[in-house]
N, C-alpha and C positions, 0 to 999 in steps of 0.2 A: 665795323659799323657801316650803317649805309644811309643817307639822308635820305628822310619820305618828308619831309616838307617844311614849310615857311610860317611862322607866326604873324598874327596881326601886325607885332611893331616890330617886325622885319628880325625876330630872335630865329634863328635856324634849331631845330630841334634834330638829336639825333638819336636812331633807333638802338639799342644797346640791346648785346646778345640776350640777357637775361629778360627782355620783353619790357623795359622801362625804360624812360626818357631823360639824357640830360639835358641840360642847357649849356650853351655854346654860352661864356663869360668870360671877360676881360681879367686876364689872371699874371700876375708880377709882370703885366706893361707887354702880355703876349695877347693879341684880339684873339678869342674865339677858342681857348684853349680850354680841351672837357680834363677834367681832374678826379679822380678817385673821390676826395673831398666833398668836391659837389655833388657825385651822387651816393656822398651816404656810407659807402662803402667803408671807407677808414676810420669812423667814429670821430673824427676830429673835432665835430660838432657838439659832442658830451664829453665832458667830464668824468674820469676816474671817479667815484667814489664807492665807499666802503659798505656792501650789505648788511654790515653790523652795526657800526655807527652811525653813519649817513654822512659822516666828514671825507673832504676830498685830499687827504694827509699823503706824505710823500710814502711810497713803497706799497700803495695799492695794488694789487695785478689781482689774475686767474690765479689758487691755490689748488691742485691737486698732482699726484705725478700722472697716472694715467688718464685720468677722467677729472675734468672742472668741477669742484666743489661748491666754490662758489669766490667772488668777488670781493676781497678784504685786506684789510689794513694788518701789519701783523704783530698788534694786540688782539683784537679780534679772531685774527686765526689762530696764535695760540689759545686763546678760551675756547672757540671751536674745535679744536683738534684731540684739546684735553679732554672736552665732553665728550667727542669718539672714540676716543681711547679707551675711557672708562666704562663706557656702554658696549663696548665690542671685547673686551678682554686682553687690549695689545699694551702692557702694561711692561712689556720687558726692557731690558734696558738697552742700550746701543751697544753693538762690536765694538771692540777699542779699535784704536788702528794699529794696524800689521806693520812689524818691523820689517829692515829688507831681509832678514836672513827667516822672518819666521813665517813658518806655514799652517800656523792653526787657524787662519781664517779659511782655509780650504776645509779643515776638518768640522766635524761637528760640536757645538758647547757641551756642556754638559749639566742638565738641570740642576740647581744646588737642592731642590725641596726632595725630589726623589732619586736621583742619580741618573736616570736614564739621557739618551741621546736627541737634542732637538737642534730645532735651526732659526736663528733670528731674520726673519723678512722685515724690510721696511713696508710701511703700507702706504695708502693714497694720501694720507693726510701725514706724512712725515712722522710716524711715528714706528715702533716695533712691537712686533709680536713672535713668541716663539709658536713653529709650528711641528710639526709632526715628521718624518721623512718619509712616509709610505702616502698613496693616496689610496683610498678608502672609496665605495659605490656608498651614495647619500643617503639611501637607509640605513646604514650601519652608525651614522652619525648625525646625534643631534641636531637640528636646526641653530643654534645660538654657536655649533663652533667651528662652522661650516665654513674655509676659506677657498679660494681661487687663485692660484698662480699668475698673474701674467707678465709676458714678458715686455720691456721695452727695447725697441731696436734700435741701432744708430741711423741715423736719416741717410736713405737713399742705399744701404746695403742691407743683409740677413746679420747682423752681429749684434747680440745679446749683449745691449750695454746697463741691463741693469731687471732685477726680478721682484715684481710688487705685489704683496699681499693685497685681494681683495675681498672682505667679507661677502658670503653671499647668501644674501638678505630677501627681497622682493619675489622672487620664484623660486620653485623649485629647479635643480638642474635637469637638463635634459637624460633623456633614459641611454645610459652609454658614458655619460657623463661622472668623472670621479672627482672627490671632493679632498681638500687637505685637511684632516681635524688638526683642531689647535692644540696644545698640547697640556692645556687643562683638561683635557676630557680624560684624559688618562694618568696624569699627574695624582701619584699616592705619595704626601709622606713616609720614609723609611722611619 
């Protein structure tokens, strides 16, 4: 920061990299200390509250794994999540969890309607869907069952800590771009 200059009643103002100003205030009995606080930066100034309800209830945050969904309480976000579930198709159930000696979480499930071989992804909204194991060019598949891998890393290394379903909705994918169908598209009763 660099000081350009002096206010009427003697408040020093100081230029901050991002092009905005704070003010120099008297802060826990320290004269003249700039704070994140004061400018804005840390939200300190608002309130948590819930996009759904408008209540400020305790266990508000961000909801989504890869991408912010949005802002809720979590009654709220489960009614929200349950409506994406049911609109997107990810209606399947959870992996149990893996004993130490067992290895069928590596292997594939196995659809109970038709027999064949799928995989359950979590998606952005905490829920599951089974999808396909090949990917497929997006003309080969429908619009409605059109998923996207992505992965999430651990902070600050390349390591795959974890792989999220996301519907893909709004565009089409890029030319070169392969898509995972979900595993209703191909889903027959035996």
């Amino acid at each position: 920061m660099s000081r350009t200059g002096q206010g009427y009643d003697g408040e020093v103002r100081w230029k901050v990299a991002f092009g905005t100003t704070a003010e120099r205030r008297p802060v826990g009995g320290c004269e003249g200390a700039v704070t994140l606080g004061h400018m804005g930066a840390t939200g300190a100034d608002r309130p948590e509250r819930c996009e759904g309800c408008g209540e400020g209830r305790p266990g508000v945050r961000a909801r989504g794994r890869v991408r912010v969904v949005a802002v809720l309480c979590e009654e709220c976000w489960d009614r929200a999540a349950n409506d994406f579930a049911l609109d997107e198709g990810a209606t399947a159930a959870p992996p149990g969890e893996p004993g130490p000696d067992d290895l069928g979480w590596i292997e594939a499930s196995v659809c109970p309607r038709c027999g064949r071989e799928v995989r359950a992804y979590r998606t952005n909204y905490d829920r599951w869907v089974h999808l396909e194991d090949e990917e497929l060019p997006p003309g080969e598949v429908p619009a409605r069952f059109r998923w996207r891998l992505m992965r999430r890393y651990a902070r600050h290394t390349e390591v795959v800590v974890e792989t999220v379903a996301v519907r893909v909705r709004a565009v089409d994918p890029w030319l070169g771009e392969w898509v995972v169908p979900a595993h209703g598209m191909r889903c027959e009763p035996v």
